[in-house]
DORO-390287 format. One line per field, with one value per residue: residue number from 1; x, y, z of N, C-alpha, C, O in turn; residue in three letters. Coordinates in pm, whole numbers. Last residue first. Layout:
<recs>
pos: (NUM  ...) .
n.u: (X  ...) .
n.v: (Y  ...) .
n.w: (Z  ...) .
ca.u: (X  ...) .
ca.v: (Y  ...) .
ca.w: (Z  ...) .
c.u: (X  ...) .
c.v: (Y  ...) .
c.w: (Z  ...) .
o.u: (X  ...) .
o.v: (Y  ...) .
o.w: (Z  ...) .
code: (ALA  ...) .
</recs>
This chain:
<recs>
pos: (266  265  264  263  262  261  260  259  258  257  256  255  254  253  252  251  250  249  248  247  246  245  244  243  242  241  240  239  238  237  236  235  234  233  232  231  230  229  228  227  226  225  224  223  222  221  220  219  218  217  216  215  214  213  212  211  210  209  208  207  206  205  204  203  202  201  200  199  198  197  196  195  194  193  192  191  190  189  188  187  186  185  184  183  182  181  180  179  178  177  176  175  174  173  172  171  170  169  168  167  166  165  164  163  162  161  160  159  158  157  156  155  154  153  152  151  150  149  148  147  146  145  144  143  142  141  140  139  138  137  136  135  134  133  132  131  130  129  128  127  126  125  124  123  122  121  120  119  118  117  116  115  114  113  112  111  110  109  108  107  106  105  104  103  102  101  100  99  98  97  96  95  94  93  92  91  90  89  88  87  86  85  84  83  82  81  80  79  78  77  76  75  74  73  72  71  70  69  68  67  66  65  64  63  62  61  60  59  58  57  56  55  54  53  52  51  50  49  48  47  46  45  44  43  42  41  40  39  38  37  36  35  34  33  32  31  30  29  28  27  26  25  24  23  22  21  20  19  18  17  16  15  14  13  12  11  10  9  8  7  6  5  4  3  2  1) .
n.u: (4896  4515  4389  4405  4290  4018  3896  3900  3836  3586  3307  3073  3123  3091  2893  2697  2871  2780  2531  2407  2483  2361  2076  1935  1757  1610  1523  1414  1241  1439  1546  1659  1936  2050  2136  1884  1612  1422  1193  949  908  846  1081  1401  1659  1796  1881  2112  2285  2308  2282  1985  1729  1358  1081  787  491  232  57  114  266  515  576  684  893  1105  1157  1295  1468  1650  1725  1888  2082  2211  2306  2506  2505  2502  2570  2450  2194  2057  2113  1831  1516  1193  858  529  326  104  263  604  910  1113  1191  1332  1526  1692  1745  1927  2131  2228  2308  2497  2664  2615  2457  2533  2378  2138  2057  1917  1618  1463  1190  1240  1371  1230  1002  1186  1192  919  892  1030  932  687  683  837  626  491  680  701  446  474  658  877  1167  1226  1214  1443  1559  1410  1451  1690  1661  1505  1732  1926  1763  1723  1963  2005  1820  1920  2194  2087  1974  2181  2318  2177  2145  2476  2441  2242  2319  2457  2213  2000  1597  1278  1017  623  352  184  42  -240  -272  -215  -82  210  415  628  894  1085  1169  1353  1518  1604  1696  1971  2146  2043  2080  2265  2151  1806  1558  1345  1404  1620  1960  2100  1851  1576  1358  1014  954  889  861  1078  1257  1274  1318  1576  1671  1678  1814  2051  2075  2079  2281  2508  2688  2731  2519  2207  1818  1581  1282  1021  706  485  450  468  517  624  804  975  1263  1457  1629  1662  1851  2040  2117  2079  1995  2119  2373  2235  2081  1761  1508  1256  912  712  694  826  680  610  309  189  256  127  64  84) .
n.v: (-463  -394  -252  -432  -639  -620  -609  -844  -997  -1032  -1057  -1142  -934  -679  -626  -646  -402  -247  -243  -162  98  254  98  -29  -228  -114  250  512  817  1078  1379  1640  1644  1308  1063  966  793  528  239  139  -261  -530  -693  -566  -519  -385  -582  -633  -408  -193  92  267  376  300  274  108  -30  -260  -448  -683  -739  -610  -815  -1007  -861  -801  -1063  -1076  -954  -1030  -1255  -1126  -1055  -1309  -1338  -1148  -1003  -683  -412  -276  -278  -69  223  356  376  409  267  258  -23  -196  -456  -438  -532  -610  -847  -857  -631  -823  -979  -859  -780  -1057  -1159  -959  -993  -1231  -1233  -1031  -834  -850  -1111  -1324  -1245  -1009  -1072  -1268  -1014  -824  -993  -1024  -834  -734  -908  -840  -610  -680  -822  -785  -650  -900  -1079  -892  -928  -1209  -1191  -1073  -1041  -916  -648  -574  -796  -766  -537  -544  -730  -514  -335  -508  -586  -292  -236  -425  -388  -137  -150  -331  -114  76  -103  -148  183  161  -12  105  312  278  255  381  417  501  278  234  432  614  721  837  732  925  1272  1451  1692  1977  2098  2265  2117  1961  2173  2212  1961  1856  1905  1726  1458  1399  1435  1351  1457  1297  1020  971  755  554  409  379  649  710  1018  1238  1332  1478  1306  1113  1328  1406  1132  1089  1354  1228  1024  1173  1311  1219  1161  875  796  599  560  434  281  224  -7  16  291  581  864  1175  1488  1745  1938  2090  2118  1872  1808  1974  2136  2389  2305  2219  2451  2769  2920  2996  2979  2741  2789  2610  2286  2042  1716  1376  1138  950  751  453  224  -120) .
n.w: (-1085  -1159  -1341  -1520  -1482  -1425  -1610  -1756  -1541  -1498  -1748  -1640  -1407  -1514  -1621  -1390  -1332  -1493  -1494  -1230  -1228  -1414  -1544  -1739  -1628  -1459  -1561  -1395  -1369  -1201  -1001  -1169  -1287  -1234  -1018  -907  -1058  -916  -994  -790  -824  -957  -714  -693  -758  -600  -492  -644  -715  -441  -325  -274  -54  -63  92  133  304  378  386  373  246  266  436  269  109  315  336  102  84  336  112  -18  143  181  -82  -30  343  430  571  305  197  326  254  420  441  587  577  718  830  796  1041  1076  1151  1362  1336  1089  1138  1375  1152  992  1196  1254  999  953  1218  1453  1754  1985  1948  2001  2207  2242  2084  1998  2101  2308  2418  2509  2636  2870  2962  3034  3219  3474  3521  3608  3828  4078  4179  4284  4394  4604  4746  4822  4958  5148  5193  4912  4847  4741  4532  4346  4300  4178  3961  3812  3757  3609  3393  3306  3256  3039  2832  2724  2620  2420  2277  2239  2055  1861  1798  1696  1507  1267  1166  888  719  881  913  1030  1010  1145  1202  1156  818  647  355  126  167  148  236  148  333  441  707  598  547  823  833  783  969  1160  1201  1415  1653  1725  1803  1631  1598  1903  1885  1775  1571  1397  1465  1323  1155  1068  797  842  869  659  445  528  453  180  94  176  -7  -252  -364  -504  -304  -501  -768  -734  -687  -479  -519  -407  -326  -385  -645  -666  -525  -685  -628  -700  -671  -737  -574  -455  -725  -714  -353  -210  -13  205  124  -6  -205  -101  -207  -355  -330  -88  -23  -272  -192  -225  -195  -24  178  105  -75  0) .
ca.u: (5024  4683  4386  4456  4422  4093  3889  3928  4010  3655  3439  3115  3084  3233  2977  2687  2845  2911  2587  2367  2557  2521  2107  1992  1888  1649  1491  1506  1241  1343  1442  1555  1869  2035  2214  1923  1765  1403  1329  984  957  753  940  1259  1544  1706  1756  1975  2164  2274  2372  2080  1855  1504  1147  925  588  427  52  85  132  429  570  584  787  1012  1092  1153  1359  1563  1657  1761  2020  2107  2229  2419  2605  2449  2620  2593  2283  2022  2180  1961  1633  1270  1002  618  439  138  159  434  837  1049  1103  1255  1410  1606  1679  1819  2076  2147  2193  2419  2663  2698  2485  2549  2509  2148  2099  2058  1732  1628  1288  1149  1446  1344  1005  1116  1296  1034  758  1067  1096  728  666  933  699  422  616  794  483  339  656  743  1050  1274  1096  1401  1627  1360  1323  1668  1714  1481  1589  1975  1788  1606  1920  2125  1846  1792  2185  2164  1931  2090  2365  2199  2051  2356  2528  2232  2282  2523  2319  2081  1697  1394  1068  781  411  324  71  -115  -313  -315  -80  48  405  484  883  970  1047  1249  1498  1544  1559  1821  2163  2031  1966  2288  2204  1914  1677  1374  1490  1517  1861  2100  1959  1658  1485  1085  990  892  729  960  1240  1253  1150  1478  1692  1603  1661  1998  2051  1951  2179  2421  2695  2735  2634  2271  2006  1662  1414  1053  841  480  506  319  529  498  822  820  1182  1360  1585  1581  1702  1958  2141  2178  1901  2124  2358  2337  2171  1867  1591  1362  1035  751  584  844  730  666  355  167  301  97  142  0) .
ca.v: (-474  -485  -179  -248  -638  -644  -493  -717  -1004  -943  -1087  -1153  -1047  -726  -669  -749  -556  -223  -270  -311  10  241  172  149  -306  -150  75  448  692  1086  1233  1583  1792  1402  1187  1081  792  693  284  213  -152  -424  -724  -593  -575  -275  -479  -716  -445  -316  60  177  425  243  417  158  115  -198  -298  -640  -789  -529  -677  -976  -902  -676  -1036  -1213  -910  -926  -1262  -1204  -951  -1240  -1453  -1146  -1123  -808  -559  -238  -367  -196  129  396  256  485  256  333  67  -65  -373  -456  -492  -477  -806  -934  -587  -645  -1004  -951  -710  -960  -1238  -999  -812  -1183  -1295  -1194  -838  -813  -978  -1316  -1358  -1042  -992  -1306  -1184  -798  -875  -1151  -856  -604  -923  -958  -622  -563  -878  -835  -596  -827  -1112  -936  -784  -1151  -1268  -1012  -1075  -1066  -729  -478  -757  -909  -528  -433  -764  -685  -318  -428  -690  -434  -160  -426  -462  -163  -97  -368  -235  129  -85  -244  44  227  -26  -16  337  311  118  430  346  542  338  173  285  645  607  849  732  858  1078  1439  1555  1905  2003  2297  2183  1875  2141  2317  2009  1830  1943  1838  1498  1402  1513  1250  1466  1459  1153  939  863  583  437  303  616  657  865  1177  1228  1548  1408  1070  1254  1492  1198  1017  1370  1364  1004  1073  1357  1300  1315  947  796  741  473  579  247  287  -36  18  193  499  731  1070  1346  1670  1817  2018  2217  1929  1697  2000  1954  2370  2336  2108  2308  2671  2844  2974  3106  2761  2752  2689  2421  2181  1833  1482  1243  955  876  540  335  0) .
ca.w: (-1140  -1034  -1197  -1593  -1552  -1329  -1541  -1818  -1576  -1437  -1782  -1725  -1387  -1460  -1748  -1521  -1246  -1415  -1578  -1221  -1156  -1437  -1411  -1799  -1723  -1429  -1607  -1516  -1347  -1318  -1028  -1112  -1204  -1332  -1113  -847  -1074  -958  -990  -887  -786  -919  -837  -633  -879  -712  -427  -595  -828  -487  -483  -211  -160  -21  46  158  183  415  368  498  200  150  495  364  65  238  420  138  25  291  293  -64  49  305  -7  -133  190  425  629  340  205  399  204  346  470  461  566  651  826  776  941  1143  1036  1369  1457  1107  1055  1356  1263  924  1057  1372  1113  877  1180  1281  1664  2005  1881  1826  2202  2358  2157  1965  1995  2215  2396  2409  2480  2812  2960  2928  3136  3393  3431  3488  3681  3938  4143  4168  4234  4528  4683  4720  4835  5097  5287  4983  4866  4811  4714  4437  4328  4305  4093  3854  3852  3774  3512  3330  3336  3141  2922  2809  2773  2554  2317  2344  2197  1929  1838  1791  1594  1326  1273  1058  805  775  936  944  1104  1047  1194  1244  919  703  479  110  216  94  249  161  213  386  692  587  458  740  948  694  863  1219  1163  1314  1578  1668  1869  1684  1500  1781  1950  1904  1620  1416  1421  1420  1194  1188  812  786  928  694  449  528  586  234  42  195  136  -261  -271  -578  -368  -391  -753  -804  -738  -504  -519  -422  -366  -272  -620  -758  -506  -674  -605  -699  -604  -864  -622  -394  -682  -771  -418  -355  -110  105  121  91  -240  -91  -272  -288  -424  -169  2  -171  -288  -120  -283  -198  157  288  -35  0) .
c.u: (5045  4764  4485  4458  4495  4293  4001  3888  4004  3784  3554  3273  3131  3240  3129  2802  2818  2919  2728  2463  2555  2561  2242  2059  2001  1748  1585  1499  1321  1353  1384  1553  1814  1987  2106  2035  1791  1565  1350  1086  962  788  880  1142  1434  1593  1714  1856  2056  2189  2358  2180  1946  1595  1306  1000  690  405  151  39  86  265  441  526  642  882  1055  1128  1215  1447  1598  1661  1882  2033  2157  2286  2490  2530  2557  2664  2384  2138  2172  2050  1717  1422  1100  778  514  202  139  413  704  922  1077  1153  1242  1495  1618  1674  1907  2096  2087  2334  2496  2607  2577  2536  2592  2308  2139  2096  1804  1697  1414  1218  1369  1378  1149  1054  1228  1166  837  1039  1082  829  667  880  809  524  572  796  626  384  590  706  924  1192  1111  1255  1519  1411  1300  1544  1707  1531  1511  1821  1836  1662  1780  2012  1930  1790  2037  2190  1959  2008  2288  2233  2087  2214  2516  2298  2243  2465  2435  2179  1847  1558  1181  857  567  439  194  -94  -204  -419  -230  29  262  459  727  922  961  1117  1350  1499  1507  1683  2081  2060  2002  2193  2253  1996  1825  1453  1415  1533  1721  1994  2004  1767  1567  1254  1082  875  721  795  1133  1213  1124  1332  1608  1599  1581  1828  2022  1964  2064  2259  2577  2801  2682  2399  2052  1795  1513  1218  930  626  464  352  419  516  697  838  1040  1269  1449  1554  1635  1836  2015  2171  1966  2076  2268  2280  2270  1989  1715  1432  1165  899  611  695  753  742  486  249  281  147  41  88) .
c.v: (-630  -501  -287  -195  -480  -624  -482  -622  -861  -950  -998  -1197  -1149  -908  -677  -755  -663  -432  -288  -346  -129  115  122  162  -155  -188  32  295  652  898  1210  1436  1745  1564  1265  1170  942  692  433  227  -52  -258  -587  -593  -583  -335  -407  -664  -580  -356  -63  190  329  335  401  239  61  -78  -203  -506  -791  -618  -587  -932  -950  -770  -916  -1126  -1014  -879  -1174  -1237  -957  -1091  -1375  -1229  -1085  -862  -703  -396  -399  -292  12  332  323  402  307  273  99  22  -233  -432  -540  -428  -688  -882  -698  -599  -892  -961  -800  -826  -1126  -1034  -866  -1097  -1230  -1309  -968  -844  -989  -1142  -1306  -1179  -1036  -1221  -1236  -974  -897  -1067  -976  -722  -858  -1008  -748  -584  -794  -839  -585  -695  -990  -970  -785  -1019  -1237  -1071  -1052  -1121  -863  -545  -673  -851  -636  -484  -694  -720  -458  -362  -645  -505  -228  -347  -475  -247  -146  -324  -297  12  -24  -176  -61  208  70  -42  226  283  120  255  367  463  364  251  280  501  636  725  731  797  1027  1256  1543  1740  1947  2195  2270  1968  2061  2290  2114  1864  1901  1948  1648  1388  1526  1423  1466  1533  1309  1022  859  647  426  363  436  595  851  1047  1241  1473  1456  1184  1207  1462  1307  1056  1258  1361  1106  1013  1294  1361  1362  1055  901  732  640  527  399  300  122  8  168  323  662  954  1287  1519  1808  1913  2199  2056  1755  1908  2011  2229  2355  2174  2268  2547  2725  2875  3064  2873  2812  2707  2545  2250  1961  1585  1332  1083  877  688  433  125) .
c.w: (-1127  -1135  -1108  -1418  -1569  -1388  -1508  -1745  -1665  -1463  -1653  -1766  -1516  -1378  -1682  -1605  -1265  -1355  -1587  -1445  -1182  -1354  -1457  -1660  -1757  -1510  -1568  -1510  -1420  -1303  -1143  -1078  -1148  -1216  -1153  -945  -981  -941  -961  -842  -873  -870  -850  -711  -832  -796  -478  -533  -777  -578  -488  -361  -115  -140  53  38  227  270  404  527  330  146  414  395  115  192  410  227  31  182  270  17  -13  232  112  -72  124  304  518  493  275  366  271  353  339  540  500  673  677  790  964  1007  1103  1286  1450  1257  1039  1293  1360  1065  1071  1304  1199  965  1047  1288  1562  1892  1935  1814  2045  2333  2291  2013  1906  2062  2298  2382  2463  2664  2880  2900  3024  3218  3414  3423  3578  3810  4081  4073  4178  4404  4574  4653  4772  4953  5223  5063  4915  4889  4796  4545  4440  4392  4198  4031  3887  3820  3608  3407  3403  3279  3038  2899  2871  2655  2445  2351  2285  2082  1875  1858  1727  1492  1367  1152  933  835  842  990  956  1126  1093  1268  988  857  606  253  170  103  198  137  250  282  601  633  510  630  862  737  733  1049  1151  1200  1446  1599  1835  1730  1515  1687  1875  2017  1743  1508  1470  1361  1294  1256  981  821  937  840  588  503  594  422  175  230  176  -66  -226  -489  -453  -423  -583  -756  -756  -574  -553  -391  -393  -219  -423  -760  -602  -650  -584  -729  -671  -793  -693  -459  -582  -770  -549  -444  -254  15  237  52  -158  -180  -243  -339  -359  -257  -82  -167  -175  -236  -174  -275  1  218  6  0) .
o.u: (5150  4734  4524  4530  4602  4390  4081  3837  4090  3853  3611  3330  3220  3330  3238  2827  2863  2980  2784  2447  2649  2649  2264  2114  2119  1856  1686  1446  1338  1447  1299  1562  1854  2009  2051  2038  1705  1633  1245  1116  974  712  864  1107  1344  1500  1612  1745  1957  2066  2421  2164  1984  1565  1377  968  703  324  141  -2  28  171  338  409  534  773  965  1021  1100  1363  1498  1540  1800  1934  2036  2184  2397  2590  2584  2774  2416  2186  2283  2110  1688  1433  1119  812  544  167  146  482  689  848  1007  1031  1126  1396  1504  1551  1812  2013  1965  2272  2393  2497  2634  2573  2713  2362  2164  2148  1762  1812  1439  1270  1426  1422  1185  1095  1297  1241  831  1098  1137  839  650  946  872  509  594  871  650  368  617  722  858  1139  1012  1201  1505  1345  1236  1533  1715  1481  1467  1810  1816  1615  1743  1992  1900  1769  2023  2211  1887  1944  2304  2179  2006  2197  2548  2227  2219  2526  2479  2193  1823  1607  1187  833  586  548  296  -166  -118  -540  -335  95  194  483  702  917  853  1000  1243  1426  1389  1579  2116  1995  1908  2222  2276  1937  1921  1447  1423  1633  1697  1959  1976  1665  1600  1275  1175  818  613  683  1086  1133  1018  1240  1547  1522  1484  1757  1923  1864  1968  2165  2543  2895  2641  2406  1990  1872  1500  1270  823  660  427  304  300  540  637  877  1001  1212  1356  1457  1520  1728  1917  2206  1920  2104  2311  2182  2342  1963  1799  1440  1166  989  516  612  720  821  459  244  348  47  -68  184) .
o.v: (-681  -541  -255  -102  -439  -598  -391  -530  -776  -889  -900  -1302  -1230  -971  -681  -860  -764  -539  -340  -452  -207  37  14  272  -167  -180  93  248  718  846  1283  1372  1753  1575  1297  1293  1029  629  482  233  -73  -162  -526  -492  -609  -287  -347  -717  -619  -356  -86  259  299  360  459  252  -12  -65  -90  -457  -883  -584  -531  -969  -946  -746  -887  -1080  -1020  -790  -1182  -1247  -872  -1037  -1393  -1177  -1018  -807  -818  -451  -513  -369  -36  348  336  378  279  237  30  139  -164  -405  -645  -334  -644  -896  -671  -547  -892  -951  -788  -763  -1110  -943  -801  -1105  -1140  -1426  -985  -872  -1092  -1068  -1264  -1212  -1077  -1270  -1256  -1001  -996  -1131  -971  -690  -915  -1080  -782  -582  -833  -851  -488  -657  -959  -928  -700  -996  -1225  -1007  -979  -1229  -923  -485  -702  -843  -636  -478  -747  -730  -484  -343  -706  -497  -218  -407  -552  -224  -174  -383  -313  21  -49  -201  -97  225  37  -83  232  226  41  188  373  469  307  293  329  481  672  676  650  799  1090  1160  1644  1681  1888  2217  2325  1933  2101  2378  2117  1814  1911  2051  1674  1313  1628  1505  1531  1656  1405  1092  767  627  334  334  407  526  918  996  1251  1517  1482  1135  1227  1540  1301  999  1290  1364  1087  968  1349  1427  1478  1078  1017  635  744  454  456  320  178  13  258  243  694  894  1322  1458  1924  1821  2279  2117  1710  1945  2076  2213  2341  2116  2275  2526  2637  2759  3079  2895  2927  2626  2582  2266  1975  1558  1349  1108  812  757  474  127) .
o.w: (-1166  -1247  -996  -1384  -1615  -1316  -1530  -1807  -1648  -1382  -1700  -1797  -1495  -1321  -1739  -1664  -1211  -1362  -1683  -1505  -1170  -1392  -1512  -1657  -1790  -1452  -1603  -1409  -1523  -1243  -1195  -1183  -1032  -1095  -1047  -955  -996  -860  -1003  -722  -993  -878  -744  -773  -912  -861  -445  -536  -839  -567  -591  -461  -1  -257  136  -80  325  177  451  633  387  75  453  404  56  245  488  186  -12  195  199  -5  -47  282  126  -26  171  212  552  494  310  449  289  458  220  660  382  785  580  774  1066  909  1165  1316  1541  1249  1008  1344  1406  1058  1148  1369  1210  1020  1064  1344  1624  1903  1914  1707  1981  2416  2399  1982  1793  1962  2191  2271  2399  2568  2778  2808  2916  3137  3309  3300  3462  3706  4038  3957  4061  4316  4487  4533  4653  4849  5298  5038  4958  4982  4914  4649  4545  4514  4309  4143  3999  3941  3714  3521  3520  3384  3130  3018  2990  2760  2544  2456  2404  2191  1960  1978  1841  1584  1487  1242  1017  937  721  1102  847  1239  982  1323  929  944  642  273  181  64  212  32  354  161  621  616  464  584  828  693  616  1030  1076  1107  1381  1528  1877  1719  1439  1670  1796  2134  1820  1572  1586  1261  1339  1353  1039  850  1048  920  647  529  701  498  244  330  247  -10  -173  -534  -477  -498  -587  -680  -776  -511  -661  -282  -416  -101  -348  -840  -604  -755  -482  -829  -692  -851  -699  -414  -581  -817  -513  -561  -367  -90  352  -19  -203  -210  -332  -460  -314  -235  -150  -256  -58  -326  -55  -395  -80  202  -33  76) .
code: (UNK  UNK  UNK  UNK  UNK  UNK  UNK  UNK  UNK  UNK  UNK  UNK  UNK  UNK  UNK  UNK  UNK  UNK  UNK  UNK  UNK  UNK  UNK  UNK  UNK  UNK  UNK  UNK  UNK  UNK  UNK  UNK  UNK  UNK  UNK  UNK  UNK  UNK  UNK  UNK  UNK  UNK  UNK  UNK  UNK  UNK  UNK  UNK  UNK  UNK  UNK  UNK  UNK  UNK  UNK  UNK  UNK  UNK  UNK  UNK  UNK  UNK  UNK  UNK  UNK  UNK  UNK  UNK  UNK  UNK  UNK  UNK  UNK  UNK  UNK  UNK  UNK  UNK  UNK  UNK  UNK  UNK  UNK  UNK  UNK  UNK  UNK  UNK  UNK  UNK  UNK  UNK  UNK  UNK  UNK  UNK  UNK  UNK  UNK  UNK  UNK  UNK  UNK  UNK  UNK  UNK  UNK  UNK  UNK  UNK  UNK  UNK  UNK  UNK  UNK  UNK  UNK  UNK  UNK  UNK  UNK  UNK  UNK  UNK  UNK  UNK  UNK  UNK  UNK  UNK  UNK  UNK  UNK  UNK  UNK  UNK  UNK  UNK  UNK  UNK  UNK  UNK  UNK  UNK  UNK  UNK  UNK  UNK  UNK  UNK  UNK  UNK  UNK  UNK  UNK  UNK  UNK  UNK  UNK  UNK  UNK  UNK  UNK  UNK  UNK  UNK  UNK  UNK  UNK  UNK  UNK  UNK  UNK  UNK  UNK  UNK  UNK  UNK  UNK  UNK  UNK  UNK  UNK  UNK  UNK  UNK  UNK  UNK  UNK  UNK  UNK  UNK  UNK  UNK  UNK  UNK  UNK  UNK  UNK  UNK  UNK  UNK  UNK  UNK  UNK  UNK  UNK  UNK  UNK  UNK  UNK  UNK  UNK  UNK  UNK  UNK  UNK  UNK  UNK  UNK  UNK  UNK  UNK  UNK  UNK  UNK  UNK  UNK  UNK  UNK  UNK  UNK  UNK  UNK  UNK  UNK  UNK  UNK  UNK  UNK  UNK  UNK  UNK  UNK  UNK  UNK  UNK  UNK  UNK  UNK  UNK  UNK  UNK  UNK  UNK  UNK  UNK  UNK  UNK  UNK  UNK  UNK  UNK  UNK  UNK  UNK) .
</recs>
């Protein structure tokens, strides 16, 4: 289902600073007509930008350390994400904004949770020892938070591979009707777990998921159905999966990598 049907400027930009200088926000009008929405382009050309200022603008929830009202490093896409008109078919607070950095930040405010769960746990049993009835009732909060994250995660996101505990994040996080904006999902995953992922986009989408992905993987670009939108040019403009520089780069180094490979090792 697509949840955000449209994001354009409120009014026409005067400034020249960065970001408004990026010519894809100069030229913004943007129509989701996909539940799928794929950003390709060469870095620099502004397509994480753009996906940080939606993801601002909508107020999504952050994968990270912090959220993204807070999150500083947000902070050089605020002016931008406020003037940008969002238009929804139905609007939804569900999903969440995610960059592959930020993964490692989430885990760890994960683990702090817990950590701070079982030192109140245990405060609680000490503080109640004599008092069994008042003891239970006052363990069963943290026990009840501590038993979520596990069901969640297990042992913890970082008790398994950088891939697994990837995969396994998005596996416990994806609901119905959530919005998803994800800047380079690939960046931990093998090919083979790349595919993972899209089984489990594929879920999601029959669940009434969006998503809103910039990535450089010609496996995630192929997603059934997806719209492509290229970031080189002034504007967004759609391009065909077989025309994207990268997934040709890759096909014709697949092919043949000695004729790459012969001119770049001595």
């Amino acid at each position: 289902m697509i949840h955000l049907r449209s994001v354009a400027l409120k009014t026409k930009i005067t400034s020249d600073a960065y970001p408004f200088s990026l010519p894809l926000v100069q030229n913004l009008d943007l129509t989701f007509r996909s539940g799928v929405t794929i950003l390709v382009g060469e870095n620099g050309s502004g397509k994480s930008t753009l996906l940080e200022a939606i993801a601002a603008a909508v107020g999504s929830i952050t994968i990270g350390s912090q959220d993204a009202a807070h999150d500083p490093s947000l902070d050089h896409v605020r002016s931008l994400a406020d003037t940008l008109k969002l238009t929804w078919n139905k609007r939804t607070r569900r999903g969440f904004f995610m960059r592959s950095e930020d993964f490692f930040g989430y885990a760890k405010r994960m683990n702090e949770t817990r950590a701070e769960l079982l030192d109140d746990l245990q405060q609680a049993q000490e503080d109640y020892k004599d008092k069994p009835a008042a003891k239970g009732y006052a363990s069963m909060a943290y026990a009840g938070q501590l038993h979520t994250l596990k069901s969640y995660y297990g042992d913890g996101l970082d008790a398994q591979s950088h891939g697994e505990s990837f995969l396994k994040l998005f596996q416990s996080r994806f609901v119905p009707d959530g919005l998803y904006i994800i800047d380079e999902p690939e960046a931990p995953l093998s090919p083979n777990r790349q595919l993972s992922l899209i089984s489990l986009m594929s879920m999601a989408i029959q669940q009434n998921a969006q998503f809103i992905i910039a990535t450089h993987s010609p496996i995630l670009m192929a997603y059934p159905g997806a719209e492509i939108l290229s970031c080189d040019g002034p504007k967004l403009e759609p391009i065909a999966y077989d025309d994207i520089e990268t997934v040709s780069v890759m096909r014709s180094f697949l092919e043949n990598p000695d004729a790459y490979l012969r001119h770049l090792v001595q």
